[in-house]
C-alpha positions as CSV (number, residue, x, y, z in Angstrom):
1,X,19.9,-14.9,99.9
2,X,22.3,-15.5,97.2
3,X,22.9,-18.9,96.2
4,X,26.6,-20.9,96.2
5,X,27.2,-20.0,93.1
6,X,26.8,-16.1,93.0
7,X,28.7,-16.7,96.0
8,X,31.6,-18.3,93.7
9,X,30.8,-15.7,91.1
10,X,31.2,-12.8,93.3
11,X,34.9,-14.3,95.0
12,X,32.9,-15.0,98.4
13,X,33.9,-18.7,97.8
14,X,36.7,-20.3,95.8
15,X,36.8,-22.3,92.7
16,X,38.6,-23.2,90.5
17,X,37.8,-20.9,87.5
18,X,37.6,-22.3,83.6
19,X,36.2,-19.3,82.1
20,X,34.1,-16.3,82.6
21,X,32.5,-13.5,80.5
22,X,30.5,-10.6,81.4
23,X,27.4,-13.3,81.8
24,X,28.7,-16.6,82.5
25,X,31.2,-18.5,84.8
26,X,32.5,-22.0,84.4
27,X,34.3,-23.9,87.4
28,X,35.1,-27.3,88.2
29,X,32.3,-29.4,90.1
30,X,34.4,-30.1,93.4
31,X,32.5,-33.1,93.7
32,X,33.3,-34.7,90.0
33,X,31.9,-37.6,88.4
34,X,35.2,-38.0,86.1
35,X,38.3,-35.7,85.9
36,X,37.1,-32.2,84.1
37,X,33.7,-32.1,85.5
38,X,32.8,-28.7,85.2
39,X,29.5,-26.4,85.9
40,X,28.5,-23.4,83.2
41,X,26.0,-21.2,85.3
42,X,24.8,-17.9,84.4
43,X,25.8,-14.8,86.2
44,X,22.2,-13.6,86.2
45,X,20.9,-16.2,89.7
46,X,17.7,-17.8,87.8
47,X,16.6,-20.8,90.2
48,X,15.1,-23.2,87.3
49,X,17.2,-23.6,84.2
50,X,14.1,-22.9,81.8
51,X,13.4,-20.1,83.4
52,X,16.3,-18.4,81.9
53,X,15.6,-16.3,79.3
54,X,15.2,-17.1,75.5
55,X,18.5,-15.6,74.2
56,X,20.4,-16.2,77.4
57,X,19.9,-19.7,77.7
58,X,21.0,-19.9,73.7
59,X,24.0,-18.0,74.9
60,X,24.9,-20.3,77.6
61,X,24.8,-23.4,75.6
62,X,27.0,-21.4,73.2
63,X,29.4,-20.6,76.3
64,X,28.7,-24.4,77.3
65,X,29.8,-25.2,73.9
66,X,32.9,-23.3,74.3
67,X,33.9,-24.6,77.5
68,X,32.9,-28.1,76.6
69,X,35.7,-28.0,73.6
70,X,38.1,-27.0,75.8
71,X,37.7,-29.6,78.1
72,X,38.2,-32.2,75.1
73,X,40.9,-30.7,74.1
74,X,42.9,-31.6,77.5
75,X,41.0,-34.4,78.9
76,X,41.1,-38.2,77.6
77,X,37.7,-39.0,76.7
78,X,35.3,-39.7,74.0
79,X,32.6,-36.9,74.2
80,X,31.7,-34.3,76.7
81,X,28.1,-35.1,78.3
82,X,25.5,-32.5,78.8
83,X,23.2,-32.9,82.3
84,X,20.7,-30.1,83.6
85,X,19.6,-31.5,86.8
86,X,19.4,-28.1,88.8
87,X,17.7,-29.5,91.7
88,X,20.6,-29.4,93.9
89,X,21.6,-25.5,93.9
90,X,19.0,-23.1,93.2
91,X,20.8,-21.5,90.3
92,X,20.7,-22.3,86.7
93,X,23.8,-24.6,85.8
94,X,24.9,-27.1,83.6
95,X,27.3,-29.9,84.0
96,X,29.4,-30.8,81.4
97,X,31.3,-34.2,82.0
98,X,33.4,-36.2,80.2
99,X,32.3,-39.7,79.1
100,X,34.0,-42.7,77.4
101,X,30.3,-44.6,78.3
102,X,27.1,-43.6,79.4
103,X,28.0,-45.0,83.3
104,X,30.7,-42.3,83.5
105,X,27.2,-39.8,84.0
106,X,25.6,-41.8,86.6
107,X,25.4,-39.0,89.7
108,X,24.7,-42.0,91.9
109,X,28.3,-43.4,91.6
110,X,30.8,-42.5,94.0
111,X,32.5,-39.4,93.4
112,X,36.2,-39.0,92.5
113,X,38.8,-36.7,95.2
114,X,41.5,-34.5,94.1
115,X,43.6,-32.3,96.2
116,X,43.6,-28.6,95.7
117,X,47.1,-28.9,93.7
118,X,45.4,-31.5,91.3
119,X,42.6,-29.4,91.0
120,X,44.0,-26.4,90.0
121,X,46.6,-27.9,87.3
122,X,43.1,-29.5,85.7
123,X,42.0,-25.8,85.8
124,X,44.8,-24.1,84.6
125,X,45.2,-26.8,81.3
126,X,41.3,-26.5,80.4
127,X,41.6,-22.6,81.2
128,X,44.3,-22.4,78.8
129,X,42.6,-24.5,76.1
130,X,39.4,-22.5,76.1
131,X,38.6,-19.4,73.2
């Protein structure tokens, strides 16, 4: 059974889209920590992150990388954090979130809300700063 995210992926489910190349898609986390919180997942469903690959998971972080600059470039903050959990979809991802302190990465906190509209302007400004 395909997991959430091919389901995103494939258009079965709807996000709002940062980026995508012919092997990886970035989206914002509907659930986010701060304001940007996005996931980078592979195209290729791999359940555990490690699993991935060699070269593909280098790729990703590069893709990650990309995505993550982007996301600086339109959000107020003073890095963009890197977290691999991956024990809550069974699909390789990787959350990039934006941190002024370390508490801003705590996935225990409560999570912020947006509506759809504020959503996808936060989209359309980090989609438009990525290369």
């Amino acid at each position: 059974m395909a997991s959430i995210f091919t389901k995103i992926i494939k258009g079965e489910i709807p996000c709002y889209k940062i980026a995508e190349d012919e092997r990886f898609f970035a989206f914002l986390d509907i659930n986010p920590l701060m304001q940007g919180h996005t996931l980078v997942v592979p195209k290729q469903e791999t359940d555990y992150f490690f699993d991935l690959p060699p070269a593909l998971l280098g790729d990703m972080m590069q893709f990650a990388q990309r995505v993550a600059a982007a996301i600086k470039l339109v959000i107020p903050c003073k890095r963009i954090g890197v977290v691999v959990l991956g024990l809550e979809v069974p699909h390789a991802h990787i959350h990039l979130i934006p941190l002024n302190s370390e508490a801003d990465a705590h996935f225990r906190k409560p999570r912020l809300s947006y509506t759809p509209e504020e959503f996808a302007a936060i989209a359309v400004k980090i989609s438009h700063a990525f290369i």
